[in-house]
C-alpha positions as a printed Julia matrix, in Angstrom:
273×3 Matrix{Float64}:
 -34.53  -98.66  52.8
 -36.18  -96.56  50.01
 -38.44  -94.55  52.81
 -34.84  -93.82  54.8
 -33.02  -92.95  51.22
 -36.85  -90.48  50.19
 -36.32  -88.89  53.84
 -32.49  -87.76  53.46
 -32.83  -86.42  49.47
 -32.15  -83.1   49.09
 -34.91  -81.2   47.2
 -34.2   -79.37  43.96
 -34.16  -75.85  44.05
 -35.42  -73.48  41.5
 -35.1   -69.63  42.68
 -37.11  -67.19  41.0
 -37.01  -63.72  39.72
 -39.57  -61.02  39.51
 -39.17  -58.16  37.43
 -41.73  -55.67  37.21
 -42.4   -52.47  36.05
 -41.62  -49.76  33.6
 -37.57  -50.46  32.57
 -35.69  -47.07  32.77
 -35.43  -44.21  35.3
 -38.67  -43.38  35.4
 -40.69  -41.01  37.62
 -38.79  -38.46  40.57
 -36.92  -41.09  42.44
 -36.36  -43.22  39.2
 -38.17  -46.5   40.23
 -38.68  -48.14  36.94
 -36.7   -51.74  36.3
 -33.0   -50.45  35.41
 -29.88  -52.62  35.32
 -28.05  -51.83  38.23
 -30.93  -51.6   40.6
 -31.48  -55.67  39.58
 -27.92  -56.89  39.13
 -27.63  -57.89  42.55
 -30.92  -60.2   42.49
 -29.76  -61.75  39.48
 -26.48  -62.33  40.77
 -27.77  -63.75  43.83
 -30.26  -66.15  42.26
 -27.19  -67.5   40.15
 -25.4   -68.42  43.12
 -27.23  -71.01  44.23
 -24.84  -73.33  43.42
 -27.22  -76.74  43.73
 -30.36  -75.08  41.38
 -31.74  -76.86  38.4
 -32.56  -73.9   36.67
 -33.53  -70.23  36.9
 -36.78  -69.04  36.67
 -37.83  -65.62  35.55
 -41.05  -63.69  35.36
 -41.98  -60.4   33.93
 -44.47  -58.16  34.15
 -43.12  -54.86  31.84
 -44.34  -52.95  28.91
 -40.97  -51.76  27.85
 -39.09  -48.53  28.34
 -35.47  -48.21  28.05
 -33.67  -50.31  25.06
 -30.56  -49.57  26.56
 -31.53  -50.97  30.39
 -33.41  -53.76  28.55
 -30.42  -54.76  26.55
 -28.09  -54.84  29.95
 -30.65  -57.29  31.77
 -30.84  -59.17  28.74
 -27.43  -59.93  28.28
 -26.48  -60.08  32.01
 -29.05  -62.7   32.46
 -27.62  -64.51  29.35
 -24.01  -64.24  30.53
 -24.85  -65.97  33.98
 -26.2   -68.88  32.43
 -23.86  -69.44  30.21
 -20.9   -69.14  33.25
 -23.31  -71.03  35.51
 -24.67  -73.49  32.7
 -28.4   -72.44  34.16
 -30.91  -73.35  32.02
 -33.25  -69.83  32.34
 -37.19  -70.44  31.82
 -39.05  -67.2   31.88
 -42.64  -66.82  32.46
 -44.89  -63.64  31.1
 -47.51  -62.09  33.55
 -49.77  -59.2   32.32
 -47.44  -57.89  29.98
 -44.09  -58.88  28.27
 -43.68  -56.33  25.59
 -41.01  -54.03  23.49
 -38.76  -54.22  26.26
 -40.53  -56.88  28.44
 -40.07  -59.0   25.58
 -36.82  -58.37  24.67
 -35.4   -59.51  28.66
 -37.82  -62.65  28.46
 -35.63  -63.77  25.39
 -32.86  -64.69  27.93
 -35.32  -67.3   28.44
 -34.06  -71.04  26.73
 -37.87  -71.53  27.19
 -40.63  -68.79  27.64
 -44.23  -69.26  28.8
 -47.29  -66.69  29.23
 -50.71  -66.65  30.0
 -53.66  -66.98  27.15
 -54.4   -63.61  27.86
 -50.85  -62.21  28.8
 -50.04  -59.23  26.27
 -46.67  -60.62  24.41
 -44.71  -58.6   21.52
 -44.14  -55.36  20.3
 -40.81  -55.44  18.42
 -40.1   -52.11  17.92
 -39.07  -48.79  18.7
 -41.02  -45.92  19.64
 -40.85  -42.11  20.52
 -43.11  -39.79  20.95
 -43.27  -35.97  21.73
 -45.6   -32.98  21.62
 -45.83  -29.66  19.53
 -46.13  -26.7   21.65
 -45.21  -23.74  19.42
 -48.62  -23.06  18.32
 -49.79  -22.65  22.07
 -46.29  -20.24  22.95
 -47.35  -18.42  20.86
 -50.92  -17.68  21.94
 -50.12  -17.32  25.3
 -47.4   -14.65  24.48
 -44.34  -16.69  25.11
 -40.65  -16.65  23.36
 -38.56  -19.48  23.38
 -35.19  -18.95  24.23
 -32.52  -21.39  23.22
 -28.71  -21.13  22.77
 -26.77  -24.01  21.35
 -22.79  -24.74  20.33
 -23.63  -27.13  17.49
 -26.56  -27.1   15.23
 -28.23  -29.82  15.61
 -28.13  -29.76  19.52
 -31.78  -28.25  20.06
 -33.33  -31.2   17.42
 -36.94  -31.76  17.89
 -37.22  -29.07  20.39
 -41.25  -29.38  20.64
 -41.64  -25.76  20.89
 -40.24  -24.91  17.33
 -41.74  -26.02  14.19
 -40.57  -29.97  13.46
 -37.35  -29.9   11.02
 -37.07  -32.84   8.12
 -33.68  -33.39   8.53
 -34.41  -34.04  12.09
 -36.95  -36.43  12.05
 -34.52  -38.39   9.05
 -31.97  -38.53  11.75
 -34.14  -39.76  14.58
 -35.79  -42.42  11.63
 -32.32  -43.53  11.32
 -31.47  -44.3   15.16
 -34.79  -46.3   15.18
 -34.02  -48.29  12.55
 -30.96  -49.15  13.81
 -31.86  -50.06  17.31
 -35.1   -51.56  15.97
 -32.06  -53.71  13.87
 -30.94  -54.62  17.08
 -33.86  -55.75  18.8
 -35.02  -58.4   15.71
 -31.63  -59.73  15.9
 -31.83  -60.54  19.94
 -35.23  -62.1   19.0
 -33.96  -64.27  16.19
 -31.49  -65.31  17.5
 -33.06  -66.05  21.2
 -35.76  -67.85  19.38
 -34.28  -69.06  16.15
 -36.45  -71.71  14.48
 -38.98  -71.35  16.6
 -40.48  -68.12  15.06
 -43.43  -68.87  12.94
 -43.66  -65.98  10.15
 -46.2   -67.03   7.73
 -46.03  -64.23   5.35
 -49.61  -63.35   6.81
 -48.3   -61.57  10.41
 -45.14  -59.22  10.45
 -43.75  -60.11  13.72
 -41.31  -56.87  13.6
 -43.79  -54.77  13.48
 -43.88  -53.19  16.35
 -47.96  -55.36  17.23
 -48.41  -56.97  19.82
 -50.84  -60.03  20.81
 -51.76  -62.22  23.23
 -50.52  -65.34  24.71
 -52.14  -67.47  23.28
 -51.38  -65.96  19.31
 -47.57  -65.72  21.03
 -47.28  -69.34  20.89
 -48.6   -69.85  17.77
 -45.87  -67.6   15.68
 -43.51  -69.04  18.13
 -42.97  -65.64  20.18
 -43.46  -67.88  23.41
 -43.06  -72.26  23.53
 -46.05  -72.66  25.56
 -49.22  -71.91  27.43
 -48.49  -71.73  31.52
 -47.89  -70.13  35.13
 -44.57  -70.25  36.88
 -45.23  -73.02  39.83
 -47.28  -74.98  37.72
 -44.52  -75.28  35.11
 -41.95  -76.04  37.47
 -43.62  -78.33  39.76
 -44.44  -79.89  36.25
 -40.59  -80.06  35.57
 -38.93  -80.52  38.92
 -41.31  -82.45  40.9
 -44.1   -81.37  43.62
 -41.42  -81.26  46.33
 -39.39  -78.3   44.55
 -38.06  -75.56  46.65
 -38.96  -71.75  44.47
 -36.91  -69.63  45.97
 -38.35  -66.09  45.05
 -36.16  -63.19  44.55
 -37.26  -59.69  43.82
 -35.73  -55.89  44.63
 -37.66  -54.25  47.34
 -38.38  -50.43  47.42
 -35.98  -49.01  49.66
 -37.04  -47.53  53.32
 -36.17  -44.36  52.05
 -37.55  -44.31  48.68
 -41.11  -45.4   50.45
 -40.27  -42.24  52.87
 -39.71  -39.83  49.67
 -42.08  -40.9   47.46
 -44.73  -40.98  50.23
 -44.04  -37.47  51.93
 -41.3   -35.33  49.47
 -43.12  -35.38  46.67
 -46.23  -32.58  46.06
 -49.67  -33.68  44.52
 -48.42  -32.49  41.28
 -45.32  -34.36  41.14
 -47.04  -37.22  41.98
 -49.4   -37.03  39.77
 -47.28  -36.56  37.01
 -44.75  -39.89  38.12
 -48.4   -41.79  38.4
 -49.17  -40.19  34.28
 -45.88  -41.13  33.1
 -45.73  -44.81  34.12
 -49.45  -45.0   32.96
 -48.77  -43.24  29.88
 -46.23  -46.33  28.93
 -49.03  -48.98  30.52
 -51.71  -47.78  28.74
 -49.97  -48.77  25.32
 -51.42  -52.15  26.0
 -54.69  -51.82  27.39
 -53.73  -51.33  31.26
């Protein structure tokens, strides 16, 4: 009787998410990880009625705040409506706003060597009116309202603007430490010794110890570990479209590809990839 009742039990299903990427519009035919282009995953992998949880992994060293925020929270909102418990899992990199979408996460794992972290906010720029001017340029620029051309990087940098664009940080920066503390509550470890909000960054294996991460693992091992060898994972990721292979493959010139290639990098390259 037992073999007949093993033969006719339904498995548990687990479907899993992959997000990966830079999160914003990023590039000529925007591909980074943005909130509409992975609302439909998400909302497909928390239909599945019969699942025992939802399993996430990301591979993302940040971008957006705003597009990070929207995942975040829309991730968060399905499990609560769906009463999903939501483990993530960390691949290369889960950082700025990597790490602020695994926090949906009730539990988060990462590799030993996964990059984990980076709890601030960053923006960076150039200043080009040195070389304008030896190359016999004039900028041009009319505004309504005063403060429309701020940080234009081809005019020398203002102090009223750079108090302005301080003051933005800090207030999303505000916003990010509260998503983690209150995503990971008394699980952070801040000794005193290591500012987590400082905008560093470590690995895996440091993540667990100040409590950035609850533990050390891979996404099938974990939930085989959890939900039995005979799990289903259901995997669920967005696909580049037929046409966006077609344009990004034959519309764009060397240069513009180049420079889509430089800016993704550019954001990569923050953490060592």
């Amino acid at each position: 009787m037992f073999s007949i009742f093993k033969i006719f039990k339904k498995k548990k299903i687990v479907p899993h998410i992959r997000l990966s990427g830079v999160i914003g519009a990023v590039g000529k035919f925007k591909q980074g990880l943005d909130f509409v282009g992975q609302k439909e995953i998400i909302e497909k992998a928390f239909s599945i009625k019969k699942s025992v949880a939802i399993a996430i992994s990301i591979n993302s060293p940040g971008g957006s705040p705003v597009q990070s925020h929207l995942i975040y929270s829309y991730i968060r909102k399905l499990a609560k409506k769906n009463n999903k418990k939501v483990l993530v899992f960390a691949e290369d990199v889960a950082a700025s706003g990597g790490y602020l979408i695994a926090c949906a996460g009730d539990e988060i794992y990462a590799n030993s060597s996964s990059i984990v972290g980076s709890i601030g906010v960053i923006y960076s720029s150039f200043g080009l009116q040195e070389l304008i001017k030896k190359i016999g340029i004039q900028r041009r620029v009319y505004t309504a309202g005063k403060n429309k051309s701020t940080l234009d990087p081809f005019v020398e940098e203002k102090k009223e603007d750079i108090e302005r664009l301080k003051k933005i940080q800090l207030e999303l920066h505000s916003d990010f430490i509260k998503v983690v503390e209150d995503s990971r509550k008394n699980k952070l470890k801040n000794d005193g010794n290591t500012e987590l909000f400082t905008g560093e960054f470590w690995s895996g294996s440091t993540a667990k110890k100040l409590g950035l991460i609850d533990e050390i693992g891979n996404a099938d091992d974990v939930i085989k570990e959890k939900y039995g060898e005979d799990v289903e994972i259901k995997k669920f990721e967005k696909q580049k479209s037929w046409l966006n292979k077609k344009l990004s493959g034959a519309g764009e010139s060397q240069i513009d590809n180049l420079l889509n290639i430089l800016e993704e990098k550019s954001i990569w390259q923050r953490y060592g990839f």
